[in-house]
C-alpha positions in Angstrom: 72.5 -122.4 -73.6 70.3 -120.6 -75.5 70.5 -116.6 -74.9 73.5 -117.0 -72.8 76.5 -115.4 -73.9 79.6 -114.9 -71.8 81.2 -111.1 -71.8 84.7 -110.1 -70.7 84.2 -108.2 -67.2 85.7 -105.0 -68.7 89.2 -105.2 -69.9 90.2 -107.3 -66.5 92.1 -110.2 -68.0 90.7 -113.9 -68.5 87.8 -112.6 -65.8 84.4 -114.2 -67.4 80.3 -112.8 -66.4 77.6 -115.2 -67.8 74.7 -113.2 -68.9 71.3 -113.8 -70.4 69.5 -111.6 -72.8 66.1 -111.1 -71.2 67.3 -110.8 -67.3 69.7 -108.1 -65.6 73.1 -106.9 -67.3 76.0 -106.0 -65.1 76.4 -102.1 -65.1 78.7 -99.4 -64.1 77.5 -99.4 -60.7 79.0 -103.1 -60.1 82.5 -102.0 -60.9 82.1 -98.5 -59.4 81.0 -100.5 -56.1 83.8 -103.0 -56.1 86.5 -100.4 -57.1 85.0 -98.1 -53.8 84.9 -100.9 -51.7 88.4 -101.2 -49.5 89.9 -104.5 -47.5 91.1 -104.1 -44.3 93.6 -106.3 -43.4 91.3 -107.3 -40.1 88.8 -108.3 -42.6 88.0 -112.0 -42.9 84.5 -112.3 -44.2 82.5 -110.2 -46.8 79.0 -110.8 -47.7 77.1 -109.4 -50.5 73.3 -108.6 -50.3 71.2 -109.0 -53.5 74.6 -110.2 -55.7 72.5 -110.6 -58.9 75.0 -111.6 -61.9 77.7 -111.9 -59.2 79.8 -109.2 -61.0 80.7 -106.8 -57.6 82.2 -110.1 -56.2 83.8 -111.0 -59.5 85.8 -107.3 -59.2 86.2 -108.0 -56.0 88.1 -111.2 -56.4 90.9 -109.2 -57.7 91.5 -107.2 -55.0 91.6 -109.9 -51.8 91.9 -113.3 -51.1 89.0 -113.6 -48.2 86.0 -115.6 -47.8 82.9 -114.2 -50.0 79.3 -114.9 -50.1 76.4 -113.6 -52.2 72.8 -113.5 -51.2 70.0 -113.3 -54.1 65.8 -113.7 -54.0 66.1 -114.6 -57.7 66.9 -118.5 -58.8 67.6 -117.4 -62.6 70.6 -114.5 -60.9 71.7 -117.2 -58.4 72.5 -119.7 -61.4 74.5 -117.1 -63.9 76.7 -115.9 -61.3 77.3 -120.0 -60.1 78.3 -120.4 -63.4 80.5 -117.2 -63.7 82.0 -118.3 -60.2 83.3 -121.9 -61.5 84.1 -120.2 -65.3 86.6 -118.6 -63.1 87.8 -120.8 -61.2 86.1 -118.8 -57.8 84.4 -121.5 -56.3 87.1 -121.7 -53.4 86.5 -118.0 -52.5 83.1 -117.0 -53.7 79.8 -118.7 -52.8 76.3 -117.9 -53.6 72.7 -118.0 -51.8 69.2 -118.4 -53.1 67.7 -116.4 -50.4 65.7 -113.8 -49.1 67.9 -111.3 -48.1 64.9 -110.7 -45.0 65.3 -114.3 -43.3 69.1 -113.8 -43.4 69.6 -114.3 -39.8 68.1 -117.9 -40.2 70.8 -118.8 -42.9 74.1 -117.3 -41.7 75.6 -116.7 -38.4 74.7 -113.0 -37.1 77.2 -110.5 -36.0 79.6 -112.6 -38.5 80.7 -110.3 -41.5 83.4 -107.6 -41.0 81.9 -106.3 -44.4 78.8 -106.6 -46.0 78.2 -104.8 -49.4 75.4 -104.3 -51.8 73.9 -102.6 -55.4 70.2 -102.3 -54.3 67.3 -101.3 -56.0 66.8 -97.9 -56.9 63.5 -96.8 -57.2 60.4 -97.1 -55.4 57.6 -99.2 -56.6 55.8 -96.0 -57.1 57.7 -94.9 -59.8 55.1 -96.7 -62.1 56.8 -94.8 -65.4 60.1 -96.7 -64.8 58.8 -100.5 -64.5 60.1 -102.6 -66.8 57.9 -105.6 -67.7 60.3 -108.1 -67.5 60.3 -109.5 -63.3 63.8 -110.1 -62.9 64.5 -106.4 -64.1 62.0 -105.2 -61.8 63.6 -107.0 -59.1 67.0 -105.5 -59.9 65.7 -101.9 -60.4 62.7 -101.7 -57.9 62.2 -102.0 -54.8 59.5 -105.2 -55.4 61.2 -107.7 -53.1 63.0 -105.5 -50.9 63.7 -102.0 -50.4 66.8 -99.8 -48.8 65.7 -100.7 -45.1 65.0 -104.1 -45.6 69.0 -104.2 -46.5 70.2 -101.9 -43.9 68.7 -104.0 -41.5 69.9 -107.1 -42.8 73.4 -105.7 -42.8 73.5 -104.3 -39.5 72.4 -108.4 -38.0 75.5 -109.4 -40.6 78.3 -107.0 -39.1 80.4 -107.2 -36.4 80.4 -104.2 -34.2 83.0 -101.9 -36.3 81.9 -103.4 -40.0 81.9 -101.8 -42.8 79.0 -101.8 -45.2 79.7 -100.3 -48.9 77.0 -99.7 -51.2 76.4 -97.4 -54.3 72.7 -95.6 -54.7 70.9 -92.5 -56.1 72.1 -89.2 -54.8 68.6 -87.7 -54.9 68.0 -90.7 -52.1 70.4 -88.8 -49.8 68.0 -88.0 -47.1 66.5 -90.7 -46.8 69.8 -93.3 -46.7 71.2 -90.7 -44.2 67.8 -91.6 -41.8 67.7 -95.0 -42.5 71.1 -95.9 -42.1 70.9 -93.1 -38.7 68.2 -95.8 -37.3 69.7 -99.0 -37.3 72.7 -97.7 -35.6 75.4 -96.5 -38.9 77.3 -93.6 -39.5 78.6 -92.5 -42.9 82.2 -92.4 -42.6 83.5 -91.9 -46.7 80.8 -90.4 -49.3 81.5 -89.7 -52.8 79.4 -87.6 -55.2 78.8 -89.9 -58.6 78.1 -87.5 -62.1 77.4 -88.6 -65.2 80.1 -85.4 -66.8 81.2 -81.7 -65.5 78.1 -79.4 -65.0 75.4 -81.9 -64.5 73.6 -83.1 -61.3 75.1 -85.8 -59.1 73.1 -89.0 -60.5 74.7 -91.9 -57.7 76.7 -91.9 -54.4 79.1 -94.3 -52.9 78.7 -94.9 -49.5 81.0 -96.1 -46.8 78.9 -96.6 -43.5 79.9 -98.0 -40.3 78.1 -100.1 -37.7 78.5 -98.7 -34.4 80.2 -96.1 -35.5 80.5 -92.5 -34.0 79.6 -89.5 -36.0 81.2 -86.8 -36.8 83.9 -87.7 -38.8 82.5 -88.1 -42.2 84.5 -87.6 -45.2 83.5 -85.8 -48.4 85.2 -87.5 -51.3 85.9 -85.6 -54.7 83.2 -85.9 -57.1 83.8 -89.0 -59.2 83.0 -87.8 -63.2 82.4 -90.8 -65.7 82.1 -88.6 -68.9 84.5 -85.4 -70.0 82.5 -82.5 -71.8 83.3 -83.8 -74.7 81.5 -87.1 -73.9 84.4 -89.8 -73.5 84.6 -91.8 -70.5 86.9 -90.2 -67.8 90.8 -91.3 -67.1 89.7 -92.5 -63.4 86.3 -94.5 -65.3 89.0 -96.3 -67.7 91.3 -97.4 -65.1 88.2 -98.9 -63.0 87.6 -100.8 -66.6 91.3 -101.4 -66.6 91.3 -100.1 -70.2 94.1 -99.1 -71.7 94.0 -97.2 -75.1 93.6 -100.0 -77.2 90.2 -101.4 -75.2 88.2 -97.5 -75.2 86.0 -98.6 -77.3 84.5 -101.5 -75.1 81.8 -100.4 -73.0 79.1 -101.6 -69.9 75.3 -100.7 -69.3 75.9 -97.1 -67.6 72.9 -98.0 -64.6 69.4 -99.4 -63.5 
């Protein structure tokens, strides 16, 4: 398999991601996502939109035991995180789509999921200074396919009435998610503040919504902080790597 290489998912032990050298890398918004995301023990089924390398599912798998499924436009992501899936030994848990994530309630059941989760593009297609030439990076960075809407939509025809849907995005989108997800019926219920050290602007968010929610009883988490001053990754970053101190030195694609 020529340019494929398979890379430990962090320090988590004997847990496998297949990736290629010219499409997508997981990042630390995959494991900040899955580490976020919480299991209620009403939940049954979680669906993942746009699952890319399959790596949120991957973290996930070590956390519960219920049904998963993954949703991706691109063939090439579809076939890595198949691979990763069986390398693991998944396949009885996790399954993956070759889909577009905007005829989704022609492949699954609507109203279905108890949680639907996703890492979405970030930018807007506009932002021509940050294209990357390669399509399957564009894909995973920019809002080509799909954008934020698209994906709100698709989760609210996924959820039951109550779901949860967990995704991670950039903070200086706040206004705009907070709209979007207002129309299609969510309400924010946890929100954390993502910065890259102390003293710098918030660069993500993590985002708890709920469909069908009522408002007013949002929560503020504490900022999450993935560097010290001093430039080292945080205590709280190296126990969602599950590194201890002799792994520090490994390290993950910081975002899109």
């Amino acid at each position: 398999m020529s340019g494929f290489y398979t890379h430990d998912l962090m320090a988590y032990d004997g847990l496998k991601i297949i990736q290629k050298d010219d499409v997508f890398k997981f990042s630390l918004d995959s494991l900040l996502l899955g580490s976020f995301v919480e299991i209620k023990q009403r939940s049954k089924k979680l669906l993942e939109l746009g699952s890319g390398l399959g790596a949120v599912l991957l973290y996930l798998s070590l956390k519960t035991k219920i049904e998963m499924v993954g949703i991706d436009i691109q063939e090439e992501m579809v076939d890595l995180s198949r691979r990763s899936i069986q390398l693991n030994g998944l396949d009885h848990q996790i399954k993956i789509y070759h889909h577009d994530l905007k005829d989704i309630q022609n492949i699954f059941s609507p109203s279905s999921y108890d949680i639907v989760v996703s890492n979405p593009p970030f930018f807007k297609v506009n932002e021509l200074k940050m294209l990357n030439k390669l399509e399957g990076l564009q894909i995973a960075r920019h809002e080509v396919s799909t954008n934020f809407k698209d994906i709100v939509n698709a989760a609210k025809k996924m959820l039951k009435t109550g779901g949860e849907f967990y995704f991670v995005h950039r903070a200086s989108r706040l206004e705009e998610i907070i709209k979007d997800l207002s129309e299609y019926n969510f309400v924010i219920k946890r929100l954390r503040f993502v910065y890259t050290k102390p003293e710098k602007d918030a660069l993500m968010i993590l985002v708890e919504a709920k469909f069908g929610g009522n408002s007013g009883s949002m929560k503020i988490l504490e900022p999450l902080y993935v560097h010290t001053k001093t430039g080292e990754y945080t205590e709280e970053v190296l126990r969602i790597f599950h590194l201890g101190e002799d792994n520090y030195g490994k390290t993950s694609e910081l975002s899109k």
